[in-house]
C-alpha positions as CSV (number, residue, x, y, z in Angstrom):
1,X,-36.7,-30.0,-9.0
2,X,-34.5,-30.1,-12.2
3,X,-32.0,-27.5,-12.7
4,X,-30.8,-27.1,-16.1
5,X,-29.7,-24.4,-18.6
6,X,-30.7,-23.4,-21.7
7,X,-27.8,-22.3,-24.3
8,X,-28.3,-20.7,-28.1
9,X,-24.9,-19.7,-29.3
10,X,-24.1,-17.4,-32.2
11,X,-20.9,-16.0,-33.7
12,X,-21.2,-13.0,-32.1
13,X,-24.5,-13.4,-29.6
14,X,-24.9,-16.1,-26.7
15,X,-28.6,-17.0,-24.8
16,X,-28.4,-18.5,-21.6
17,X,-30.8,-19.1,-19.2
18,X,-30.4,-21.2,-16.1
19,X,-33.9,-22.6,-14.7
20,X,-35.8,-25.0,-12.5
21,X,-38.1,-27.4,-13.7
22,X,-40.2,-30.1,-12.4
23,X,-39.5,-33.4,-12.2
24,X,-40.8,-34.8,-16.2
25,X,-40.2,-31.9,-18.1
26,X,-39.1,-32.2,-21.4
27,X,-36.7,-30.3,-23.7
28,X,-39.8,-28.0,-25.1
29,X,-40.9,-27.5,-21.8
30,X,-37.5,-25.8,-21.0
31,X,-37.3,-24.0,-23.9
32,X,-40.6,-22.4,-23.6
33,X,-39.7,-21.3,-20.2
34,X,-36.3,-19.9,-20.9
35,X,-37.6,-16.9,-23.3
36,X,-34.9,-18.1,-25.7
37,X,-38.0,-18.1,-28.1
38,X,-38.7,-14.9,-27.4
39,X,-35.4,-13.0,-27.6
40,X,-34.7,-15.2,-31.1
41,X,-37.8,-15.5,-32.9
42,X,-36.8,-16.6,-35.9
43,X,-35.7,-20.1,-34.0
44,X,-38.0,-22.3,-36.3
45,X,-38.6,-25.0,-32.8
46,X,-39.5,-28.2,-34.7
47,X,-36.8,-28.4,-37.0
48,X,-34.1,-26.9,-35.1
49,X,-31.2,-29.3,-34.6
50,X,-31.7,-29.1,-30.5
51,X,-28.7,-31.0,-28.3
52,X,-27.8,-32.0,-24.6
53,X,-24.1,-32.0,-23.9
54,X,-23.4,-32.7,-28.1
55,X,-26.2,-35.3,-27.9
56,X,-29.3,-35.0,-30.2
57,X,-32.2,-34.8,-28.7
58,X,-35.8,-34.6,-29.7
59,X,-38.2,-31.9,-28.5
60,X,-40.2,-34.2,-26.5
61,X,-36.9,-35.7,-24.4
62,X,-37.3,-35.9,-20.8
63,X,-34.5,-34.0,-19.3
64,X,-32.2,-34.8,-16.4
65,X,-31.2,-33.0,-13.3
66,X,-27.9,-30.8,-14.7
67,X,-29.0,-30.7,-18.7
């Protein structure tokens, strides 16, 4: 399993989900499955700048073990 954590930061709000995920899955996987989409819904997914660790990253990255 992968264990990684989804952050969304605002100035005065912070998201953050910690989760495990099977070996493969990919930056949208982890979003879906964090409910960061649901508790900000006006995140617009595919042109959202998305990052790992100040890295860019496209939805479809695979994602490592501690992302």
């Amino acid at each position: 399993m992968l264990n990684v954590t989804v952050v969304y930061a605002l100035p005065q709000e912070l998201f953050q989900e910690a989760l495990e995920l099977c070996p493969g899955s990919r930056v949208r996987d982890a979003l879906a499955q964090s409910g960061v989409l649901e508790a900000f819904p006006d995140i617009e997914i595919e042109s959202a700048p998305l990052g790992i660790f100040s890295r860019r990253v496209a939805l479809d990255a695979p994602l490592a073990d501690g992302d």
